[in-house]
Every structure is written in C-alpha cells, then in structure tokens.
N, C-alpha and C positions, 0 to 999 in steps of 0.2 A: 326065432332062435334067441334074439337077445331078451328077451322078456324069461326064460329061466332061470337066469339071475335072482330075479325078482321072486317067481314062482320058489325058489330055495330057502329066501330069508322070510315071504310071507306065502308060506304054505295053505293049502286046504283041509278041511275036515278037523279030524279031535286038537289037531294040533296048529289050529289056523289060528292067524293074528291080524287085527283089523286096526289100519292108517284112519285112524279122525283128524282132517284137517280140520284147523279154526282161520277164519279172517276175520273182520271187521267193517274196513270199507273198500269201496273200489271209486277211486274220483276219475271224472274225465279227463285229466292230464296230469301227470309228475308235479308234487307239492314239493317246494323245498324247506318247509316249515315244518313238513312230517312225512319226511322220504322213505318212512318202511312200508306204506301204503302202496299198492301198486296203481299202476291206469287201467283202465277198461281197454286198453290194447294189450298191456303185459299182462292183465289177469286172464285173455282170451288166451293169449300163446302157452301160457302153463295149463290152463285147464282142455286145450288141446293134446299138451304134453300129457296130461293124468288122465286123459279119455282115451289115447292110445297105447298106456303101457300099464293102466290099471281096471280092473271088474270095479266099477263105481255102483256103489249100492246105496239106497234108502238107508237111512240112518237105521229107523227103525225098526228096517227088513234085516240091517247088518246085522247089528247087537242081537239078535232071536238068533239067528241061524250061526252066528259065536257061541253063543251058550248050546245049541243044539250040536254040534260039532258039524254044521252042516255048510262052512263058509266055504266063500272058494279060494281058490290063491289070489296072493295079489289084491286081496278087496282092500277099499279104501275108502270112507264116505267124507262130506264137505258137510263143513257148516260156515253159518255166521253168526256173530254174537253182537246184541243191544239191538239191535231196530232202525238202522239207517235208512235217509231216504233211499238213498245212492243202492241199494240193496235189490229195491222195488226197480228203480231205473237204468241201473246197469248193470248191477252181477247177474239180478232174475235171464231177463234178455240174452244173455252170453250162455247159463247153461242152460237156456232151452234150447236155442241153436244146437247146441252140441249134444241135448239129451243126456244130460248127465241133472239126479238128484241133486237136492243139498236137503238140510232143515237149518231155518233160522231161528234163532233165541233171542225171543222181544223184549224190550223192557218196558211195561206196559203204563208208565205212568211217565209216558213220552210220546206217547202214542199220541197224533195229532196236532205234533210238530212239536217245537223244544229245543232244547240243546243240552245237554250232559255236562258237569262240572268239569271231567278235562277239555271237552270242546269247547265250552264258555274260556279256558284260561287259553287253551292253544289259540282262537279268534280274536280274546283281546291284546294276546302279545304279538299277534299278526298287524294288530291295527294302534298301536299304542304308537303316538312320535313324539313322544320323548328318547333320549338315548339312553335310559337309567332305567331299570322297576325297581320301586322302593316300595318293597313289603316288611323293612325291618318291623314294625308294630304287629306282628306276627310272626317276630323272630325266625324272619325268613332274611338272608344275604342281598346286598345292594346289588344288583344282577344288569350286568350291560345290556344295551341292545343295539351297538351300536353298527352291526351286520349282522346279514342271515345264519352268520354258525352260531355267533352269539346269541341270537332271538333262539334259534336251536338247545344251545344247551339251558338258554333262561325256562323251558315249557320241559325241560327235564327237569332241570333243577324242582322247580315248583309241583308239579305232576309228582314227581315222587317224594316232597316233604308230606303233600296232603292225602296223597294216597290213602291211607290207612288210617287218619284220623275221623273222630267219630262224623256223624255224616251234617250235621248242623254248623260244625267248626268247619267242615271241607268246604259247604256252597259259599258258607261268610267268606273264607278265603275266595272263591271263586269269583263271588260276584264283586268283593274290592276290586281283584283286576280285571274284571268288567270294567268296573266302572271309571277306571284308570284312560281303558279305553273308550270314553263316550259312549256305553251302550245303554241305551234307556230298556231295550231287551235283546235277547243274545240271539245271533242268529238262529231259526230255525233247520236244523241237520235230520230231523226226525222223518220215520213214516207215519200217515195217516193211518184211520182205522181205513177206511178206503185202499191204502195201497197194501195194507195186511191182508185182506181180503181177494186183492188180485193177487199177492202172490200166490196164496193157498188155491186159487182155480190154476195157475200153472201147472203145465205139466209137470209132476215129481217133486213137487214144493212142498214140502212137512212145516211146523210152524209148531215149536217150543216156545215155552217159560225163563225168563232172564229177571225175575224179581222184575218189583214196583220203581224202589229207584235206585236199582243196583248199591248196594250196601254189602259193606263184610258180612256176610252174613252169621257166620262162627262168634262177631261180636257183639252180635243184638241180645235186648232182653227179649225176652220168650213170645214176650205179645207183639210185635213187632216184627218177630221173624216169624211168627204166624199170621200176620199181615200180608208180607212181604211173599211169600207162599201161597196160601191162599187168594188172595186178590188177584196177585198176577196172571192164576192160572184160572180163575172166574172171568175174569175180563177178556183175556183170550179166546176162554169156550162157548161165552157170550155172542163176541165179533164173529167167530168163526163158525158155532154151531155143530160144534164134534168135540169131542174130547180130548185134552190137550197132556198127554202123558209123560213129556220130555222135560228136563228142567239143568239147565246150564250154569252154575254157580259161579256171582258176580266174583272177578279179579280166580277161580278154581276154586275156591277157599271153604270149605268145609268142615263140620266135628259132627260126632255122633247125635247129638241134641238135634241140628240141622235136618242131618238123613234122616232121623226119627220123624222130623214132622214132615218131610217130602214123603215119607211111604203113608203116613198119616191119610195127607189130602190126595193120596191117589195116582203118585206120580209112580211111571214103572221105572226109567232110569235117571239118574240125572251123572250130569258131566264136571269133569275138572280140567283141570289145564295139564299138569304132568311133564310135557312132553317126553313122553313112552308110548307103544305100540301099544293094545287091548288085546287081552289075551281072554278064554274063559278063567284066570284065576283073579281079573279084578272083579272088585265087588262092585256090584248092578249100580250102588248110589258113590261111587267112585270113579266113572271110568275116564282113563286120562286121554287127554287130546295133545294133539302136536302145531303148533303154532307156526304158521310161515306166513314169513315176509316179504317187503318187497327187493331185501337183500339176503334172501336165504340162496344159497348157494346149491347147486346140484352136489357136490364132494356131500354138502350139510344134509342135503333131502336125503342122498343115499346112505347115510350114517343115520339117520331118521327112520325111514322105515329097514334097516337094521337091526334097531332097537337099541342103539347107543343113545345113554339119552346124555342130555345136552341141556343144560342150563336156560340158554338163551340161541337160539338159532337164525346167528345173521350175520354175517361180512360182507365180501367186497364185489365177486363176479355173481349175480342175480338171478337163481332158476325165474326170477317171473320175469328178466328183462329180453326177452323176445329172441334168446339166442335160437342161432342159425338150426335147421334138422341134421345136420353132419356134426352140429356141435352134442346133440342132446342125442345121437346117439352114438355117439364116440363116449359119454357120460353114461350110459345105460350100456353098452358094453362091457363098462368097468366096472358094474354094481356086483359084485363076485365079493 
C-alpha cells in the first residue's frame, strides 16, 4: 500500500520516469575528513531501503524500455562513478547480496591503482602537520588546519579553486599539496584491471566509460577529447572483451562538440549529473542523474524522485544513516 505513493510520482509506461542514482565510494567506516561518503553499513541500509520500495533495473535495460514506453513504475537504477577500489570490495558485495544491478563508470587511466587529484589533495591535507596550508603562490588563501572542520573546509576550499582549471595546472596544484604532505607517491584508492574484471563476472554488474583522466570535457581541444573518448572506451572493451556502450561525463559537463564525438566512437548513451528524474524527453547523450549522499535526507530523496530538482542534495538527518524500518516508513507514507 505504501509503495503508491511512489507508483504516482514515478509511474509506468508512455509516461514513466526513471531514478539514476550516482555514488562514488563506500569506505569501511564514517570519515570525518569527507562525511558525505557513506560506510559499507549505511550504504547496505539504504540499498535495502531502495530494494524494497523500488523496481531496480540494469542501467541499460532501464534507459531502452524508457525510450520504449515500456518502464515500470517506480524504476530506479544505481551507479558509480571514476573506478574505486572500495567499489570492487565493498559496494560490489553489498548489491550482490541484495540482488540489486548497478553499472560503474571507470576512469581508465587509473586503472591499476593511482589516486585522482581530489584524493591526492583530500590525503594530503589529512596527513599534512603543520597547522597552516600555504598555497598563496597559486593564489590560493592561507587556510588553517588547525582541527578537523578546519582541515574540512581547507579540501573545499582547494577542491573547488582547482576544480575547473585546466588539467596540467589542477595536478601542479595537486601534487604541491602532496608534497606538502611528504608523499613521494599518493596513495593508491584505484581498481585494478583485475578487479574491473571481477566486477563485470558479478551478478548484474554493467561496467561504463568515465574518460582517461576525468577532464572537463566541454573544455578540451578536439584531439584530446577524442583521446579522452576513445581510449577510455578501448581500454575497457580491451579489459573486459564486450562492448562498452555507456559513457558518464567527468564533473556532468557536456556541449554538443562532446556528444558528437561520443555517438562518433559508438557510444549508445551517455550521462550527466542534472539532479532531475529521466523522462523519454531527455536527450539519449544527456540523461541527468541524481546524486546522494551520505547526508541526503529522506524529506530530500522524496522531493528527488518527485522531480523537484535541487541544486545540491544534502543536510542533516541521513537516508543512508541506518534509520530505524518504523522510521523509513513513516517517510514513505508521506511520499504523497
């Protein structure tokens, strides 16, 4: 009965609309350095929540039978995005148990362990003991650290100066605060091509394209983003020996240049960020995703798959944080 709710706002057929979660990672216990992460206990508790109150579908069985009018209600599919180890070792495990799909978007020139320029800046301001970062000669702000909210806002602060700058200036920054913090090389956070492989023989494991080394893509020159496109998706079909059709655009970020060369090399859809539902009126090389955290809220999920969309989807009481089944559905009662 309480699952109508649901069946209203994500109906079946012509007029169906389909929930694409995104994650990222899942660590074995609550970080306080990057608390929107959930653990491998709160991601089991919400994907127990979306296994019983959602038709969880193959990514790429969903997106056909959306365009076909043939979805059900209530569908929803998972993914995950860049290529964590943590991916292979904990998220995979958790929805086999449960039998629930995802596909993951690799970032294939990480494959084999590595670490990503925000995880190189978040590990060295984890490890850095001075109580100062002084990036001014990068005309970046003298940034405390002198406690954990502080080291908190310092890996915001930085994380989103370099975000968007071109990708040669972003590592330089990176690896200064590397090396700020003693690191002769940055931790390894990556999967191997080995555990690419076992995810794809899990049951219901799909396995997309996340670019070589995650770049804006919309700001590359042509050869580059033809690189970045093609490689990724050779390397993949390589490793895995099937064809790799899905393609997940680093940070959503796309323009028509982009999707030209992803339908080029063959890809059927590829993804954005959005946070909005997928209806059949997005376009195949646009479809938007919904982003949750490990402080996304149930009030926020149900205004989520509503189709309110929402900038940034994260506060204070936690759909991933293990609340009570009197809690979650006293919350799915409300979803009207």
């Amino acid at each position: 009965m309480l699952r109508l709710p649901l069946s209203w706002m994500s109906p079946s057929g012509p007029r169906g609309r389909l929930s694409i979660l995104i994650f990222h990672r899942v660590l074995p216990e609550p970080d306080a350095l990057i608390p929107e992460l959930p653990s491998a206990a709160e991601f089991e508790s919400t994907m127990r929540w979306v296994r019983d109150w959602f038709n969880v579908l193959p990514l790429g069985q969903a997106v056909e039978q959306l365009y076909a009018g043939t979805i059900p209600a209530r569908a929803l599919a998972i993914t995950f995005d860049d290529g964590y180890a943590d991916n292979e070792e904990l998220a995979a495990p958790i929805l086999a148990r449960l039998g629930l799909p995802a596909t993951f978007f690799v970032t294939t020139g990480f494959i084999g362990g590595g670490c990503m320029w925000n995880d190189q800046v978040i590990e060295a301001i984890r490890r850095i003991r001075t109580p100062e970062l002084d990036l001014r000669r990068f005309e970046l702000p003298l940034l405390s650290l002198d406690s954990m909210p502080a080291r908190r806002h310092a890996v915001s602060q930085v994380l989103t100066a370099i975000k968007h700058l071109e990708q040669g200036r972003r590592q330089e920054i990176a690896d200064a605060v590397g090396l700020l913090a003693g690191f002769e090389r940055p931790p390894s956070l990556m999967m191997s091509a080995d555990q690419v492989r076992a995810m794809r023989r899990r049951h219901r494991i799909e396995i997309g394209a996340h670019t070589v080394h995650h770049p804006q893509l919309d700001q590359l020159p042509e050869k580059e983003l033809r690189d970045e496109l093609y490689i990724s998706k050779s390397v993949l079909e390589d490793h895995l020996g099937f064809a790799v059709p899905g393609l997940a655009y680093p940070f959503g970020y796309s323009n028509r240049k982009v999707r030209e060369v992803a339908r080029e090399f063959g890809y059927t859809y590829a993804y954005s960020v959005g946070n909005a539902l997928t209806t059949d009126a997005a376009e195949k090389f646009t479809l938007p995703r919904l982003t949750v955290r490990r402080t996304t809220t149930m009030d926020q999920f149900r205004r989520m798959v509503n189709g309110t969309p929402l900038a940034t989807i994260s506060s204070s009481v936690a759909l991933c944080s293990g609340a009570s089944t009197s809690a979650v559905s006293s919350a799915c009662g409300a979803l009207v």
